[in-house]
N, C-alpha and C positions, 0 to 999 in steps of 0.2 A: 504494500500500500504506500503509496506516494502524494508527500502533501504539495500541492496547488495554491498559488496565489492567485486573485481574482480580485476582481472591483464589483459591488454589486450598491448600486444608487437604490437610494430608499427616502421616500417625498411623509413624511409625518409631520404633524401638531403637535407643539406641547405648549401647557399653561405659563408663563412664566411667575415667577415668583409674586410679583406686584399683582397678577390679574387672582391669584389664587388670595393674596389676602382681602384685593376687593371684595371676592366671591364671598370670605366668611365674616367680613364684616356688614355685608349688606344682609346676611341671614339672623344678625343679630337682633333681640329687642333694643329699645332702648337701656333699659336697666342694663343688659348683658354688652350691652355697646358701651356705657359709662365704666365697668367695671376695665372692658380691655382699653381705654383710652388713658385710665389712670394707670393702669400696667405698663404701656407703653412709656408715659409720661415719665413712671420711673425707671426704664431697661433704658430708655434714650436720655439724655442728659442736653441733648441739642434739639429738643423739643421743647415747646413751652407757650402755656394758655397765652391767653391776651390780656390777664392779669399783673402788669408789670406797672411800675409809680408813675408817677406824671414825670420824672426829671429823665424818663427812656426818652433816646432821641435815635434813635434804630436800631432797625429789626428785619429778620428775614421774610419778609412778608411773602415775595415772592420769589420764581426760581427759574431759569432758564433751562429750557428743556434742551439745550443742545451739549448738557453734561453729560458725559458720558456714566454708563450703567456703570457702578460698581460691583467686582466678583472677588468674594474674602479669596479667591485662587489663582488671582488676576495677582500679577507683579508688576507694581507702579511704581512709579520712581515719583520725588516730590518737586523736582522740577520742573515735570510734567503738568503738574494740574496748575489753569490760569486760576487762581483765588481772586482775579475780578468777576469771575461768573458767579460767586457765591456773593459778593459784597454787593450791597442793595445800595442803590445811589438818590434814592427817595430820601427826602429827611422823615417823612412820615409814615410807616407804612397805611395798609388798606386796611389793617383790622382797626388801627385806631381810630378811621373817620367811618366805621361802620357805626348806623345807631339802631337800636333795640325799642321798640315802643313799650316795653315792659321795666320792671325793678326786676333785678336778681330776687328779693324778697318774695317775689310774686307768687314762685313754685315751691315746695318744700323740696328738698335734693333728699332727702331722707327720712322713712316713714318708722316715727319712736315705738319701743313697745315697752307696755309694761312687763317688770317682772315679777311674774307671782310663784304660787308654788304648783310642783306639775303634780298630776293626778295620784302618781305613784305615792310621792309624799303625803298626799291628803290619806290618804288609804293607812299607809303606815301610822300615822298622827295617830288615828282612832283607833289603832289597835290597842295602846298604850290603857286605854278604856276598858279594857279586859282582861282578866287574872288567869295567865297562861304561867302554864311549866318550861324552863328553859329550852326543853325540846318542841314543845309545841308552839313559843316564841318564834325557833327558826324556823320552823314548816310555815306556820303564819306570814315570815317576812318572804319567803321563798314564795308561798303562791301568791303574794299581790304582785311580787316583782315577774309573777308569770302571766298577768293581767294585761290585754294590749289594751289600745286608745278607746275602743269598743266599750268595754266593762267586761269580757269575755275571758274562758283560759281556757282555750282551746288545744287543749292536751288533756293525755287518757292521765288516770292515774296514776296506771302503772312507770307511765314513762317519769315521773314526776317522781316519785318512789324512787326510781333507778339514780333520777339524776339527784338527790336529796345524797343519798349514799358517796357516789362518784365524786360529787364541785363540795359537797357541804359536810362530809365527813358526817351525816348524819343519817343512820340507820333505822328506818319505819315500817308499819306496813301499811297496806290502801287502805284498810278500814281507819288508821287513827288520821294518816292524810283526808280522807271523807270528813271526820268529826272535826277537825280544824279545817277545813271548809265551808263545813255551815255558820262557820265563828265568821269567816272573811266575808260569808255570803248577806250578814248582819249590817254591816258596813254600809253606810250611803257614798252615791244614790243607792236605792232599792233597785236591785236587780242585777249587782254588781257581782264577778267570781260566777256566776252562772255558766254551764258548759254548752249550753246550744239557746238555741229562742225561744225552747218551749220551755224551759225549766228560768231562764229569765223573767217569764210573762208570767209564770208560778208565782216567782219569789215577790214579784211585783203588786201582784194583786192579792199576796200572803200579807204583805203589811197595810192593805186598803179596810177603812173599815167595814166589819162584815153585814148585809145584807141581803134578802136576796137575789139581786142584781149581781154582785159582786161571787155569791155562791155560784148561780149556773155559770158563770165565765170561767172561774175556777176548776169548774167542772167539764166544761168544754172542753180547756186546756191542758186539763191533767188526764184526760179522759177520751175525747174524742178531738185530741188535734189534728190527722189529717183529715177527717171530716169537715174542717173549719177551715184549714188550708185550703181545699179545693171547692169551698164556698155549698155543699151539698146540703142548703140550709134544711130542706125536706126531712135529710134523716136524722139533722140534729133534732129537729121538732119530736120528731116518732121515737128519738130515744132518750130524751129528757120530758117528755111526754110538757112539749109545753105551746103557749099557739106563738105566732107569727111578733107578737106585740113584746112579749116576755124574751125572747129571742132574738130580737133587736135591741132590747135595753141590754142585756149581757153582752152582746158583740159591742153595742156605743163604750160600754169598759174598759172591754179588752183594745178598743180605737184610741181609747187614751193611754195605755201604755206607753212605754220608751224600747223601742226596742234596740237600741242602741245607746243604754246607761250612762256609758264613760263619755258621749257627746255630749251631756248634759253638766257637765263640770262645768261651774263658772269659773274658776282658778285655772283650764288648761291653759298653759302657755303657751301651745302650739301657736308655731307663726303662719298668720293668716298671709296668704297669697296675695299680691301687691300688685296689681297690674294698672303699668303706666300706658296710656295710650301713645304708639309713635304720630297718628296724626288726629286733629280737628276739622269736623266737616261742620258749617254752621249756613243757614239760609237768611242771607240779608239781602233785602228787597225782594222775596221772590226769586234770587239767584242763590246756586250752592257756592258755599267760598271755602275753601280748602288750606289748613296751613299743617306744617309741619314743627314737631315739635322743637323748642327751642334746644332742647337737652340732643336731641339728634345734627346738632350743627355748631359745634363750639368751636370758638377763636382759638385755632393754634396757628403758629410761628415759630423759627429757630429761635433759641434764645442769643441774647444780646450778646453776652459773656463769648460765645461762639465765634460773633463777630469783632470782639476785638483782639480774640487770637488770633485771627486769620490777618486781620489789619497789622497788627503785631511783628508777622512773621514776614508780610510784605515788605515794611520798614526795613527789617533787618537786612544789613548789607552782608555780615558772612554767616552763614547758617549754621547750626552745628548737627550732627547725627540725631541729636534728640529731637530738636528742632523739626528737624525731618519727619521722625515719627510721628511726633504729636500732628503734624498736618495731612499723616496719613490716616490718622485714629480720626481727625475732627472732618477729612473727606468721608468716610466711610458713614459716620454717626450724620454728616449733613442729609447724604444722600437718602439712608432709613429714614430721616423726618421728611423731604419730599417727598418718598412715594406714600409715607403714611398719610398726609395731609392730602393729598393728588388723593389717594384713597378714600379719604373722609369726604371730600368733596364730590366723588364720583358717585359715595354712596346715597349724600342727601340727595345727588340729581337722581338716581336712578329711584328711590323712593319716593321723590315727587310726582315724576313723569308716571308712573307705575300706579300711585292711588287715585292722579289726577286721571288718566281714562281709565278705571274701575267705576269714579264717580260720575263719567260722564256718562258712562255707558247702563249703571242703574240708575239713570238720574229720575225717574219718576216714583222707583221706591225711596230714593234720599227726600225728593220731594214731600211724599205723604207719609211713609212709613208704614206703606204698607206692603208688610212679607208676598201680597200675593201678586204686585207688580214689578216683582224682582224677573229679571230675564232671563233664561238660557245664559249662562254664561261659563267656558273652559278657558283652562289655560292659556289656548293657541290664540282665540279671540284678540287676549290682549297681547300677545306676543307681538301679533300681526301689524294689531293696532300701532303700536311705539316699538315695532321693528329691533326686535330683543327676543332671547331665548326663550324658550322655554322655562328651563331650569332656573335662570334669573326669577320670574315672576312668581314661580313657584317658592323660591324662597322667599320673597317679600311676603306673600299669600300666610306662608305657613305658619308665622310668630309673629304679625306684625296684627295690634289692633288699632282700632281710628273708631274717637268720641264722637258719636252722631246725636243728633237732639232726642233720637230715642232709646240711648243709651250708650255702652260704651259695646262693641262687637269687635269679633275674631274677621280678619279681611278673607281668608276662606271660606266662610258662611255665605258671602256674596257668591260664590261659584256653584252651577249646576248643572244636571244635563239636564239634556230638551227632551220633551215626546210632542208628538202633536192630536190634537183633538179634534173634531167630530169635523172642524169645520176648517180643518188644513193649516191651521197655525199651531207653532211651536211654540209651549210653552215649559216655563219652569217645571222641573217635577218639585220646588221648593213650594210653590202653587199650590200642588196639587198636595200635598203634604200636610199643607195650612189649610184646605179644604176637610182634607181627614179628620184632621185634628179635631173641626168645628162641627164639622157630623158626629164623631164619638163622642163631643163633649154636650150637643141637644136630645143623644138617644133617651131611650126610657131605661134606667138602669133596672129596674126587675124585668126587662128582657130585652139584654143588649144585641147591640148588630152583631151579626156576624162574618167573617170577609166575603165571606160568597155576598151579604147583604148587601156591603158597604162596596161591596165592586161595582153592584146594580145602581147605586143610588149615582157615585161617580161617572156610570154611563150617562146618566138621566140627565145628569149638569155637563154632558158633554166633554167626560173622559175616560175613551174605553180603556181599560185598563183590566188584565188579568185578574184573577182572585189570590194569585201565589204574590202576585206583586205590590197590591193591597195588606197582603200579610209582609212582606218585606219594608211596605212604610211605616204599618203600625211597630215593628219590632227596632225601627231606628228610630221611630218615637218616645221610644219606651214605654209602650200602651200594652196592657197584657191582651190575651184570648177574651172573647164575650164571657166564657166562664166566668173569671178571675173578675172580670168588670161588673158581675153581679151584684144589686143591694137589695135588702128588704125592705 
């Protein structure tokens, strides 16, 4: 076997480095956008807001694009680079004769929380209220600390047993684990330490005062729970021998339950979800007006200090080896803050252009607010529209929300596919969703529709649509079966 040399041409794409962090800074939120601007802010040293004193008298405001690309692999010599391209010859840059119709005050930059105590420690607190033996102490602290956010401890006992022996050096068996159980199960809220929903709904309506309202529910739940789950109110009647009236007040009981205990902590300290909208849609005069957030467009510049090395080094009549260096560190560090800021810049454009024909293109549900004059709308629509990827708009789409006068909304809720109806037009299937919605919600609940129903009713309004598909809307609705939508 004998080796061959050859030439073989080969034509490929690739992203370059600056287009690839475009990419992930345009798929950021805001929040996640301010977190990597302050990261940057501190890995580059030659970056810097437009927070500077009044006694700055320049600044890199701007940058000549005919610099060449820096490569950490690249061997440059420091003679080589004109340090006039970097030096700005403005006395003033542009961010300082930009003006803002707002106060800095205007927005909070940071949402406070309080600190209270978390569920777990509530749970522990009260135990202290109780006259246990040192061993049944540890079992005690060990199953709160096996309690998730719920009020639940969804593990057998055995496992608990196992692991009590193994982490805790403490040897039991399931029955005294049980009996300290019912000690944690004491504990508020009611309903807490329970192992599944039925025996939650027990403990719940164990501490309610007793009645007989309060007995059949008890009874139901301890007694005939999936009868109750699957609504067969029939045979609960025939087997608590009770009518229609009596049977209804026991389920209004069991409707007031928690079935989710631990949500009902006023002291959880879980941090609530903070969602900043990237953009503003508001209607003045009759017209939609669109702005972006001020947090998505902040004043960066090279900093000052940057440029009076460079001034510095220009002066200098004989250079020395360090000298050198340092204007190869502060070319390289210039260059990361152009293309970040070239970045930052490309991002608010591309998130303007990108909500501005979203908005133009719902403009009659922006207008009323109503889900049902929402259009047909995919990805490619707007691609087309502002002549950009796909993949671009999809990331704007995915994370990005915009405050509407009827609230604040997810910018992919605007996207849907089309079907067309009776009478040759395409519309929303978001439409036809809001239509469902409004028929399940005027049915007769002691005898709900059913999809084969509500497929007929949707013809009649002039949208043929299957029965499997009908069940496909109600299920991303989160609407159960006619069953389950049963009332007395």
């Amino acid at each position: 076997m004998s080796l061959k040399q050859y030439l073989q041409f080969k034509l490929s794409q690739k992203l370059s480095p600056q287009q690839i962090q475009l990419m992930k800074l345009i798929q950021l939120p805001t929040q996640a956008f301010e977190q990597r601007l302050k990261q940057e802010l501190e890995e580059n040293p030659a970056l810097d807001t437009g927070k500077e004193s009044d006694t700055t008298d320049d600044g890199f405001d701007e940058f000549d694009n005919s610099v060449d690309d820096f490569n950490d692999n690249e061997t440059i010599d420091a003679e080589d680079i004109n340090v006039d391209e970097y030096l700005s010859d403005d006395e003033i840059p542009d961010y300082r004769t930009q003006a803002n119709n707002y106060s800095s005050d205007d927005e909070e930059k940071s949402v406070p929380y309080a600190a209270g105590t978390s569920f777990t420690q509530h749970l522990t607190n009260q135990l202290n209220t109780f006259r246990l033996s040192e061993q049944e102490e540890e079992i005690a602290h060990f199953l709160v600390g096996s309690v998730d956010e719920s009020g639940y401890i969804r593990r057998s006992l055995s496992d608990i047993t196992d692991d009590l022996a193994f982490t805790q050096n403490v040897y039991t068996t399931e029955d005294e684990v049980e009996k300290v159980l019912k000690v944690v199960q004491q504990l508020d809220p009611a309903g807490v330490g329970a192992r599944h929903l039925q025996e939650c709904l027990s403990l719940q309506l164990g501490r309610k005062e007793q009645n007989p309202d309060v007995e059949l529910a008890s009874a139901i739940i301890n007694k005939a729970f999936e009868q109750f789950t699957k609504k067969h109110y029939k045979k609960l009647m025939q087997k608590f021998s009770v009518n229609e009236e009596e049977l209804k007040d026991a389920i209004e009981e069991i409707e007031r339950l928690n079935p989710k205990p631990g949500g009902s902590y006023a002291g959880n300290n879980k941090i609530v979800e903070h969602i900043v909208p990237d953009f503003a849609i508001k209607i003045v005069d009759g017209e939609l007006e669109l702005t972006l957030n001020g947090r998505n467009a902040p004043e960066l510049h090279v900093s000052r200090e940057y440029n009076n090395m460079l001034k510095g080094y220009k002066d200098t009549k004989e250079k020395s080896k360090a000298q050198k260096d340092a204007v190869l560190f502060i070319k390289q560090k210039l260059d990361a803050a152009k293309w970040f800021i070239e970045a930052v810049r490309q991002r608010q454009q591309t998130l303007f252009v990108t909500m501005s024909a979203i908005m133009h293109y719902q403009k009659d549900y922006f207008l009323s607010g109503d889900e049902r004059k929402l259009r047909p709308m995919i990805l490619k629509d707007i691609a087309d529209e502002i002549d950009m990827d796909v993949s671009t708009i999809s990331r704007v789409a995915n994370s990005k929300y915009v405050d509407t006068p009827y609230g604040t909304k997810l910018i992919k809720e605007f996207f849907s596919e089309s079907m067309t109806n009776d009478q040759g037009e395409e519309v929303s299937t978001r439409e036809i969703k809001k239509i469902l919605e409004t028929v399940i919600e005027e049915e007769n609940k002691k005898k709900p529709l059913t999809d084969e129903a509500l497929s007929k009713i949707l013809k009649e309004k002039g949208y043929p649509i299957a029965r499997r598909t009908v069940a496909k809307y109600r299920e991303q609705l989160d609407i159960p079966v006619a069953r389950l939508r049963k009332e007395l």
